[in-house]
C-alpha positions as CSV (number, residue, x, y, z in Angstrom):
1,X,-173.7,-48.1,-48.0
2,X,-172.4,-45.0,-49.7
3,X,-174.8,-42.1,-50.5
4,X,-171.6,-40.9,-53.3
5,X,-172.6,-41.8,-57.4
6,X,-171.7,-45.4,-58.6
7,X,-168.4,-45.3,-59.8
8,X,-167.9,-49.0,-61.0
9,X,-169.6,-52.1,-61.9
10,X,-168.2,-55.7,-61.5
11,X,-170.0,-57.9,-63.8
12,X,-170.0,-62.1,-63.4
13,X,-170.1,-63.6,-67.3
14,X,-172.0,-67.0,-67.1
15,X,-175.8,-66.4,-66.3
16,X,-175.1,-62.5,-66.2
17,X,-173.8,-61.2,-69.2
18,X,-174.5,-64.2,-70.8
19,X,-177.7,-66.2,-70.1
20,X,-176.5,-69.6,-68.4
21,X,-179.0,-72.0,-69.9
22,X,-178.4,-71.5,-73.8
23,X,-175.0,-70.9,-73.6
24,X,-173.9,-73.7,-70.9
25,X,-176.6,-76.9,-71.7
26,X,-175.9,-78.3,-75.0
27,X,-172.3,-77.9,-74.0
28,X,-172.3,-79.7,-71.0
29,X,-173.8,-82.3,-72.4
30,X,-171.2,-82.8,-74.9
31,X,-169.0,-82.5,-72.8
32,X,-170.1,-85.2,-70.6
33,X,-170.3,-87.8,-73.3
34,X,-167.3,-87.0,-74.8
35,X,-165.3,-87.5,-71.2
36,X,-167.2,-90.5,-70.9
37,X,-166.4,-91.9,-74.5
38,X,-162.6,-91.0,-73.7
39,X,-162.3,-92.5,-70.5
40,X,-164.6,-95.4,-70.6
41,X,-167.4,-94.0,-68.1
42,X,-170.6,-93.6,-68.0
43,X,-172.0,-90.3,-69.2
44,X,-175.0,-90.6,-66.9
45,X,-173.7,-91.0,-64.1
46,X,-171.1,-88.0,-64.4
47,X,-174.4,-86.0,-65.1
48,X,-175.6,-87.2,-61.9
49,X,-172.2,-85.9,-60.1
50,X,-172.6,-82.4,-61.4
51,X,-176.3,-82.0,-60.8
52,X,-177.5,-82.6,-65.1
53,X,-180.4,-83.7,-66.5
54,X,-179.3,-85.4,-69.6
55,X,-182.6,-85.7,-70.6
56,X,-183.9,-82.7,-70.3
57,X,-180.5,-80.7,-71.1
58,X,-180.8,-78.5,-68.1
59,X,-179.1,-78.0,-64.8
60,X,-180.4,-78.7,-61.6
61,X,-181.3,-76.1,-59.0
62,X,-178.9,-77.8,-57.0
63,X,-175.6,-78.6,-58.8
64,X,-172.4,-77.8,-57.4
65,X,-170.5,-76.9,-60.5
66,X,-173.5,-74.1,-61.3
67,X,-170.8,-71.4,-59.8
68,X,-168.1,-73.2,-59.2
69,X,-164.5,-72.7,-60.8
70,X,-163.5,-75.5,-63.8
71,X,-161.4,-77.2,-61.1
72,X,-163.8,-77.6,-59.0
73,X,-166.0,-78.9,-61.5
74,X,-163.1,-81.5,-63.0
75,X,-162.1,-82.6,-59.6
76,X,-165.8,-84.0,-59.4
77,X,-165.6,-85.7,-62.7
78,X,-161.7,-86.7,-62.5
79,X,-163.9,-88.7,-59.0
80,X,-166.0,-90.3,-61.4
81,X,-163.6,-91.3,-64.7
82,X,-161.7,-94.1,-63.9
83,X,-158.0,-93.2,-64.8
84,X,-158.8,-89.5,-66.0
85,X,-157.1,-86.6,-64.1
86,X,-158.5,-83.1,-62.2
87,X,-155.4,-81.4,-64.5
88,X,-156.3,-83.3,-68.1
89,X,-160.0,-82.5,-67.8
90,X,-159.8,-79.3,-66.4
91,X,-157.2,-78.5,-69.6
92,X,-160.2,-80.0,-72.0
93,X,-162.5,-77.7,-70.3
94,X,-160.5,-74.6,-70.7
95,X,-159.7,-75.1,-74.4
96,X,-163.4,-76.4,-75.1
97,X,-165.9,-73.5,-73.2
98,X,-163.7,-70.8,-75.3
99,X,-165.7,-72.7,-78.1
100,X,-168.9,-72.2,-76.3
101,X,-172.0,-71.3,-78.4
102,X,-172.5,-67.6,-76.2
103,X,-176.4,-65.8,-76.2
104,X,-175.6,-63.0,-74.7
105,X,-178.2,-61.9,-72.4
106,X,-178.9,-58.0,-74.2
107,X,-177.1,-56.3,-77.1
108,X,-174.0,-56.3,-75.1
109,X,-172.0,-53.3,-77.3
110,X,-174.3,-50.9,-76.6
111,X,-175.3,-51.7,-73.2
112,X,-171.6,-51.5,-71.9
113,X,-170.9,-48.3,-74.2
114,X,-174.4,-46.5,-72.4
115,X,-172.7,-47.4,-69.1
116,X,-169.3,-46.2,-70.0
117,X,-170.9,-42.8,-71.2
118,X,-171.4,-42.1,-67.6
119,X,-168.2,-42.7,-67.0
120,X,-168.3,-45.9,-65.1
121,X,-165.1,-48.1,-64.6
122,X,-166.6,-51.9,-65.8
123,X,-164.9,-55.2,-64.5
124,X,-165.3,-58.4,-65.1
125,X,-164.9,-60.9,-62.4
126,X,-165.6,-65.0,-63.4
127,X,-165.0,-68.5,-62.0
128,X,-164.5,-69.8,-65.3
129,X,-160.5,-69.0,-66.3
130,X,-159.5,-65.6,-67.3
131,X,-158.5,-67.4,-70.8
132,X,-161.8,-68.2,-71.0
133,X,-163.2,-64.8,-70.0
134,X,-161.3,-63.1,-72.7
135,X,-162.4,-65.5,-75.6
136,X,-165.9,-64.2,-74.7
137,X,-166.0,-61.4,-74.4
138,X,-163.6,-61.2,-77.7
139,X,-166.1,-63.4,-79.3
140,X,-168.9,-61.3,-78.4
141,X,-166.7,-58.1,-79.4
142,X,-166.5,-56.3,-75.9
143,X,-162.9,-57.4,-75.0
144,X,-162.4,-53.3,-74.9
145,X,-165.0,-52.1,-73.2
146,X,-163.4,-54.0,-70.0
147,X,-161.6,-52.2,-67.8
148,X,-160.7,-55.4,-65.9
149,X,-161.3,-59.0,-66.4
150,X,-160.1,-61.5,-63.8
151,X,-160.8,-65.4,-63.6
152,X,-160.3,-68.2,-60.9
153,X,-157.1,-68.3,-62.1
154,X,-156.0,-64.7,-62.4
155,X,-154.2,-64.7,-58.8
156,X,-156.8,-62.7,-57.1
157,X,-158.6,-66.0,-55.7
158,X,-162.6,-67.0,-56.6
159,X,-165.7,-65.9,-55.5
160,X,-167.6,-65.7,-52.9
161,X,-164.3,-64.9,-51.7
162,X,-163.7,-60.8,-51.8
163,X,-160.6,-60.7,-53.4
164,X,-161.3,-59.7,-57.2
165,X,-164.0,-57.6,-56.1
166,X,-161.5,-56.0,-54.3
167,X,-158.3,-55.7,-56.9
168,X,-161.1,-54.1,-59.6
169,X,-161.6,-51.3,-57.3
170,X,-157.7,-50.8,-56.2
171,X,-156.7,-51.0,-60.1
172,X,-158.8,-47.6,-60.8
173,X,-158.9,-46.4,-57.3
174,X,-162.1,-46.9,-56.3
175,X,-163.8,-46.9,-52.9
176,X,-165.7,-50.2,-53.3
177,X,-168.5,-48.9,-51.4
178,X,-169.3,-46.6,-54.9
179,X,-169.1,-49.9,-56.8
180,X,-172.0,-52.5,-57.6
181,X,-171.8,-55.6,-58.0
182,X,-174.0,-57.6,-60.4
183,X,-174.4,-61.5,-60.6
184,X,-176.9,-64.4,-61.4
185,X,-175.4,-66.7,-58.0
186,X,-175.0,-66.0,-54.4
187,X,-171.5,-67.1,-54.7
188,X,-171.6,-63.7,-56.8
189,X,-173.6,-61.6,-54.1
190,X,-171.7,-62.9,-51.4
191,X,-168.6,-61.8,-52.6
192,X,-170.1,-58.1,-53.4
193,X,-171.4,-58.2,-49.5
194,X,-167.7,-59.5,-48.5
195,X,-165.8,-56.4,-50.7
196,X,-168.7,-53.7,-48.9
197,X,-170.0,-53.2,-52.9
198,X,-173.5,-52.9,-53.7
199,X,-175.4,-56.5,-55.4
200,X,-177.9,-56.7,-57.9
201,X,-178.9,-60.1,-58.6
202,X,-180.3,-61.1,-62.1
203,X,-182.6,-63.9,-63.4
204,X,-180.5,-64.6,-66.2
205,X,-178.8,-67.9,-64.5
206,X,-180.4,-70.6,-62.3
207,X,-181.6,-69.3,-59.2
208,X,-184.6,-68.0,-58.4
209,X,-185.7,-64.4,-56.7
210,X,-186.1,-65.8,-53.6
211,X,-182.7,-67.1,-53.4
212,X,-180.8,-64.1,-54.5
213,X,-183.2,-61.4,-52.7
214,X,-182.0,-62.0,-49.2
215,X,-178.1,-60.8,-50.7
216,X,-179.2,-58.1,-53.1
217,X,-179.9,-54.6,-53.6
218,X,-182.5,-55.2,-56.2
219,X,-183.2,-58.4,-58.4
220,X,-183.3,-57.5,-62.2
221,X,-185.1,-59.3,-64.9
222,X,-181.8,-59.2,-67.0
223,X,-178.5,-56.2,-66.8
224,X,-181.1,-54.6,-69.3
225,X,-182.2,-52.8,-66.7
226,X,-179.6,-51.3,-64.5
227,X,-179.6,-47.9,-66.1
228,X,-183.0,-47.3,-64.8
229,X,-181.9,-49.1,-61.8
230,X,-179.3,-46.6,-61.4
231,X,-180.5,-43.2,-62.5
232,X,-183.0,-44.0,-59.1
């Protein structure tokens, strides 16, 4: 890596900026049984699919929709409902998480404006849709402290792939070896190691330290503390 100053920082929204169990849960378990009510399944059984405990409201370490995009996740329920379609619930999920009860994961204003004071370039690079991405972050009321903001669905591709790693750092010419970035998955990490950026993990979304260390930099409690993390 790069000895130069950080120049940029590519955050991931669910589990980063936002902490992934009270913001994600009680929706997906709505969710769930109102797919289930609509289409005649069964509401346990589409839990199952996507790695839920229904009764516990919580995802498992395991599931596959934890960082995937929303088409991957309604191509494993369309599998499940019985006449329902990839396209329709993917559409239900789009229009519903803008909805999504957010806890952000610190005071986000001020975090992002402290980071912007020493004048980094800040992205924002999701699986969820980029329609999505903007309602939260308006909803939170740091839409304009992005300098970027790309989803599945943007036309940069997903991660772990490299891609919108890589278009964040050609927007504001950028070498991506000067940029860091900063994710609760190791779909996130991988995609920082694939665009040559620097990874932090965080233990804001479901996995653990030992899963993220092996693909990190450092693993943070929270984005709380990548000032100090940076000003070593």
């Amino acid at each position: 890596m790069s000895g130069a100053p950080i120049a940029g920082i590519v955050f991931d929204k669910d589990g980063t900026l936002f902490d992934f169990h009270t913001t994600w849960a009680v929706w997906t378990r709505d969710l769930l049984t109102q797919l289930a009510e609509a289409h005649g399944g069964d509401a346990a059984r589409l839990a199952r699919a996507i790695g839920f405990d229904l009764e516990t409201c919580a995802f498992r370490p395991d599931s596959p929709v934890i960082a995937s995009t929303n088409r991957e996740g309604a191509e494993i329920l369309a599998a499940h409902l019985p006449g329902a379609t990839a396209d329709g619930i993917e559409e239900h999920m789009r229009l519903g998480a803008a909805d999504a009860p957010l806890q952000p994961a610190v005071p986000l204003a001020p975090f992002l404006g402290g980071l912007a004071e020493r004048g980094l370039k800040l992205g924002l690079v999701t699986n969820d849709t980029e329609y999505g991405a903007r309602s939260h972050l308006k909803g939170a009321g740091v839409l304009g402290q992005f300098d970027f903001i790309a989803g599945y669905d943007s036309g940069h591709g997903a991660k772990p792939a490299p891609g919108p790693l890589l278009a964040f750092a050609r927007q504001h010419a950028l070498d991506p070896a000067r940029c860091v970035m900063v994710g609760d998955s190791t779909h996130d990490l991988r995609a920082g190691r694939a665009a040559g950026m620097w990874c932090l993990g965080v233990l804001t979304g479901i996995a653990e330290r030992d899963e993220l260390a092996p693909l990190s930099d450092a693993v943070l409690p929270d984005i709380g503390h990548i000032p100090a993390w940076l000003d070593r």
